[in-house]
N, C-alpha and C positions, 0 to 999 in steps of 0.2 A: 515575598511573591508567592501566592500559594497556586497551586498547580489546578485545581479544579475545584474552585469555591461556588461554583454553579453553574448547570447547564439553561440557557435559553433554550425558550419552549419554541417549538418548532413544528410549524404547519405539517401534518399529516392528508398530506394527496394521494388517494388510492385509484384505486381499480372497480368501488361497486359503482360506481360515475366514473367515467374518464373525467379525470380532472384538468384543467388547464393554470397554468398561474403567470404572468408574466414578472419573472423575476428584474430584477430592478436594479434601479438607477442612484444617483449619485457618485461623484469623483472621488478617486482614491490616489494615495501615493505612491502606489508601486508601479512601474511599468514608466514612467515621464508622461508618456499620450493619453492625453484623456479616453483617447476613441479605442487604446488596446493597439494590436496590430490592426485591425481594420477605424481606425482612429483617420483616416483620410476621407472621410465620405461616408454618406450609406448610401448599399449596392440600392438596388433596383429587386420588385420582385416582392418585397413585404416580409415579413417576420422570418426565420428562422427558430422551427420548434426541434427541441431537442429533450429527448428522454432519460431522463435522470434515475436510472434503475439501483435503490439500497434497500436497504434492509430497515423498515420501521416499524417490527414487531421481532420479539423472539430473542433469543442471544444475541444476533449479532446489531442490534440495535446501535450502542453504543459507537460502532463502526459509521453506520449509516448517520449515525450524527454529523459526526466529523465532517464524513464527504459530503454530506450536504451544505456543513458550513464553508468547507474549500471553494464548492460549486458557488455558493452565492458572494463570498466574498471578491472573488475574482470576476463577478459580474457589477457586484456594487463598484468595483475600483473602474471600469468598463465603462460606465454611462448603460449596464442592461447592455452591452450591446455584442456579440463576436463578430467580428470580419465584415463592421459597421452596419449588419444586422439586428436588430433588434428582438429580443430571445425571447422566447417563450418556454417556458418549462414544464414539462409533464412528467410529476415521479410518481415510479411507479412501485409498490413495495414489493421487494427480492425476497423479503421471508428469510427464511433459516436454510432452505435448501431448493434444492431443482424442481419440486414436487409445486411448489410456487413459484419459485423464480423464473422459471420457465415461459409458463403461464402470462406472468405477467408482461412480458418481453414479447409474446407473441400477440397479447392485447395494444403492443403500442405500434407495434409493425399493421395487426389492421384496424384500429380502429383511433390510434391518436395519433395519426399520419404524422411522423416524426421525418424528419431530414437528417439525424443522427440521434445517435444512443451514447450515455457515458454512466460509466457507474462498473456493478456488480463485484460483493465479497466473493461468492463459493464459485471455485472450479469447474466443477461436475454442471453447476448451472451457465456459465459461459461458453464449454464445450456444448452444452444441448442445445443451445440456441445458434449453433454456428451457421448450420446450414439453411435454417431459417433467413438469420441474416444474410446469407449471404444470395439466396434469391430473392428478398427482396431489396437487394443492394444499398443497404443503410449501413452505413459505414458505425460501427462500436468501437468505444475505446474504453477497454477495461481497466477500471480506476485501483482495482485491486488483486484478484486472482490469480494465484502463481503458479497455477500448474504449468508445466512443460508443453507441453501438447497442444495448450489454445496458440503458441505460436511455431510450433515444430512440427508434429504429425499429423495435426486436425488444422493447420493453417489455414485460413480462409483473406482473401486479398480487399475482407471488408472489416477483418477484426484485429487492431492494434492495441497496444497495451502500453500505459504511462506509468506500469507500477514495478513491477521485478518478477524475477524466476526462482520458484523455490530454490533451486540449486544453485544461481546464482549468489545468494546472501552466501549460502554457506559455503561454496567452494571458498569463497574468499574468509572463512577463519579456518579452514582445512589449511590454505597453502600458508597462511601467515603460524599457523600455531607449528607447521613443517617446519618452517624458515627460523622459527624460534628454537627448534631442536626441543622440544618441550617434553616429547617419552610419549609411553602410550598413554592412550585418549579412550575412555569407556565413553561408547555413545548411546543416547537416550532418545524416542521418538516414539509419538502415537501412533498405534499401528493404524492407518489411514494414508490414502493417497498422495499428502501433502508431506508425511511425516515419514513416507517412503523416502519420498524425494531429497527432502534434505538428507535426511541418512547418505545416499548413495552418492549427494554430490559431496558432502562434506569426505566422504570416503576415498572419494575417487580424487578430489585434489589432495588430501591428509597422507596418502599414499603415495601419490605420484612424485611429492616432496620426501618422500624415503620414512616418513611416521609409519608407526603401526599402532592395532587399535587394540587394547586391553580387554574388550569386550565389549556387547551390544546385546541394548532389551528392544523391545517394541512392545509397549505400555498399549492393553485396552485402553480405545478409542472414546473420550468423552463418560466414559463410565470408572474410571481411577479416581481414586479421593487416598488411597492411603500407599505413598509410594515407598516405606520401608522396606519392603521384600526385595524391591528393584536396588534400593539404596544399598544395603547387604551385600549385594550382588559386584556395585561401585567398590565399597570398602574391601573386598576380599582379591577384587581381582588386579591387586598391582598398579593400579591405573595412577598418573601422573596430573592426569586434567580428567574434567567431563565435559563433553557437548552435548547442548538439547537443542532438541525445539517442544516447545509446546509453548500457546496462546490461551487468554480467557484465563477460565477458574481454572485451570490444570497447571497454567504457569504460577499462578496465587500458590498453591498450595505445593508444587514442586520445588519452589526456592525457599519458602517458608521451612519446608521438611527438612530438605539438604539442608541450610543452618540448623534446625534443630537435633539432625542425626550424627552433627558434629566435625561432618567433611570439607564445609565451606573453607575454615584456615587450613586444612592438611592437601586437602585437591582442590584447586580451584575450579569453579565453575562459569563455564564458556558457554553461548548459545547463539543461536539464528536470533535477529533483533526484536522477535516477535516476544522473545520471552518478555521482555522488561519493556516492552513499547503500550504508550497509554495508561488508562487508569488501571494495569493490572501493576503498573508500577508504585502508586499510592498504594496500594492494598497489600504488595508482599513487606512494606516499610523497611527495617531497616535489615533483614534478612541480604535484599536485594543490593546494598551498600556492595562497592567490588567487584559486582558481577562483571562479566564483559561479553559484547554481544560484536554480534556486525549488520549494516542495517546502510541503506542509501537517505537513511532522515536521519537529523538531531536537532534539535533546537539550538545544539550549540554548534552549528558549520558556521566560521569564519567566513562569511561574502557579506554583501554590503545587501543583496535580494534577500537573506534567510532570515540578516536584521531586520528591515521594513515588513516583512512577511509574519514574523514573529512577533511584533508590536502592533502590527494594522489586525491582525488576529486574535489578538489579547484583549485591543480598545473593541473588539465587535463581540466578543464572546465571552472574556472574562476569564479566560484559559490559556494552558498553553496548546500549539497545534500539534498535530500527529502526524504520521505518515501519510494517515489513511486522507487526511486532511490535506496535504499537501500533492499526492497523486491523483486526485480531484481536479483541484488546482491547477496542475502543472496538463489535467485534459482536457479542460478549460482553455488554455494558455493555447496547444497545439491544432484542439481546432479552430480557436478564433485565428491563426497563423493560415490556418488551409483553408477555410472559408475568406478569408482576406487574397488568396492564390489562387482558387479555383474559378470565380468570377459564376459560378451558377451553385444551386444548391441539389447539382441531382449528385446521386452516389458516387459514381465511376469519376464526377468530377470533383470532389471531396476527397476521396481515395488516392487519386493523383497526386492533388496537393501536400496529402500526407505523406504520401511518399517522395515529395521534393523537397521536405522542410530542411533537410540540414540540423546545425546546432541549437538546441533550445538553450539558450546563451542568460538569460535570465530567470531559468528555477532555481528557486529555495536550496534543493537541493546539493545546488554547482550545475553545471555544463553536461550536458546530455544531449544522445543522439538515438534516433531510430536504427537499429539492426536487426533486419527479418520482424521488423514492425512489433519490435519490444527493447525497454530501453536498453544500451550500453552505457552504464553509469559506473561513477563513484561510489565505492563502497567504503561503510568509514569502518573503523575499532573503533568501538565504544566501551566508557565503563559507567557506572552509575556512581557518583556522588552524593553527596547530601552537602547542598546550598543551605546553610542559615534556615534549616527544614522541611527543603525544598528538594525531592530524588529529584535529580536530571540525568542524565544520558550526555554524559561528557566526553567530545572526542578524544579517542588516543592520539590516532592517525587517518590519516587518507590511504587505504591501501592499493589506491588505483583505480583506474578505469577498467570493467569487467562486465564481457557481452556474455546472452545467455549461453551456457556450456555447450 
């Protein structure tokens, strides 16, 4: 079963034309009701358009792939349709940073008169648009983005989030490597506002279970390729484990190093799930064998949803899915739930709905809930195997249900 024997090409909808596409139809197996939750009827009122904000140029490309394939697949199993509306899709490209993504976001609020937004990788770009959305009352559901603050200090009561909180992944291998008694932990992080956050959540639960930490770098941001100096740093100072985060080509070349500089069998390495998540896990090869991360995806969660989600995703794409793919999905899932609640399509009625939904009792994931309109989920331990050639992301454990910190 190979992980990624090809990507399907994928409709590029921009911004020099506002685009429109009516994403589609056809039954699927997931879910029983052909219609989705709003599978009793269509409302009244006419289409519902919603803005599909990824990235389809630049690094985080490969991102926006995914979520777009989450997005359509869970409309193909729908009949096209959320909360027995009939979709229409307008994506918009997020680019690599706020300098576009922005931008782009503010083209859909005036000029591709959307009824909601879902999507968005970077932080920095989901904070800038906050207030935007939130006067013009178009309720966002951030399919990615993990900074703190889009749902704590800069909360807005139009912008919900289907995917986690940086410090959310890692408090949870803070407290689990505490509860393991494991020694001290050198920790490793881009110096960048996402790579702050893990640091300080991992920190702040890895202490409060009575660890303490061997030392800590914070690795130039996006411009590191040679991590021996930092590694030196690992090897000299006592340390018992490592914890990282880092994503992309800096996770490639991080876990590659660490086995080559000889500490992989002596200290083991631990990280936020982003290190080994996606195709940067094909590419670190067998480096990555052992590692262990923590992450609310795998492809290997035991439910009877993760299985159907994992096969109906494989016969559509030829791959297996991601996170980023599945967070998609699973905002997908919640607003066809709140559009199916709301009975009209203005904001503040949308909004509502999403804040009455309860248990999403059928994501991939397991069972999840809104808390301060970001998930409280399961986080798993993972470690990576090698399937008959195939890296996966093998559960260890469930380590629990865990709201953002």
């Amino acid at each position: 079963m190979a992980r990624r024997p090809f990507r399907r090409p994928l409709t590029r909808l921009g911004f020099g034309a506002l685009a429109l596409t009516l994403t589609a139809c056809g039954g699927g197996s997931l879910g029983g009701d052909e219609g989705g939750a709003g599978g009793a009827g269509a409302q009244t009122g006419g289409p519902v358009t919603v803005g599909l904000v990824i990235p389809q140029a630049g690094v985080y490309t490969p991102l926006g792939e995914d979520m777009q394939q989450g997005w359509e697949l869970y409309l193909d199993q729908h009949n096209g349709q959320l909360g027995g509306y009939e979709v229409e899709t307008v994506i918009a490209d997020e680019g690599e940073s706020p300098d576009t993504g922005v931008p782009a976001v503010q083209r859909l609020l005036t000029e591709g008169e959307v009824d909601a937004m879902v999507g968005i990788v970077n932080s920095a770009t989901a904070l800038g648009v906050a207030d935007a959305v939130t006067e013009a009352e178009t309720p966002l559901i951030v399919a990615n983005a993990g900074a703190e603050a889009i749902t704590k200090d800069a909360a807005s009561p139009y912008v919900w989030r289907s995917s986690f909180t940086n410090a959310q992944v890692a408090a949870a291998m803070g407290e689990h490597l505490a509860a393991e008694g494991i020694g001290p932990v050198y920790v490793m992080a881009p110096d960048y506002a996402a790579g702050q956050e893990v640091v300080a959540g991992f920190t702040a639960a890895y202490e409060a279970g009575g660890g303490t930490l061997a030392g800590q770098a914070l690795t130039p941001f996006g411009s590191t390729q040679d991590f021996q100096p930092f590694l030196s740093g690992v090897q000299s100072s006592g340390a018992a484990a490592t914890f990282v985060f880092y994503a992309g080509g800096e996770a490639v070349s991080y876990v590659q190093q660490y086995a080559q500089f000889g500490l992989k069998d002596s200290i083991p390495l631990y990280g936020s799930g982003f290190l080994t998540e996606g195709s940067v896990l094909d590419a670190q090869g067998p480096a990555a064998v052992g590692v262990q991360t923590t992450l609310h995806y795998s492809t290997e969660i035991d439910n009877a949803a993760n299985t159907e989600f994992v096969q109906a995703y494989q016969a559509a794409y030829g791959e297996l899915p991601t996170t980023y793919a599945v967070q998609t999905y699973d905002a997908a899932n919640v607003l066809d739930r709140a559009l199916e609640a709301a009975g009209d399509l203005s904001g503040p009625a949308i909004t509502e709905a999403l804040n009455g939904l309860g248990e999403i009792d059928d994501s991939p994931r397991g069972p999840w809930s809104f808390t301060n309109q970001t998930p409280e989920q399961s986080i798993y331990l993972r470690a990576v195997v090698d399937e008959g050639g195939t890296l996966l992301n093998s559960v260890v454990t469930d380590l629990g249900v865990l709201p953002q910190p």
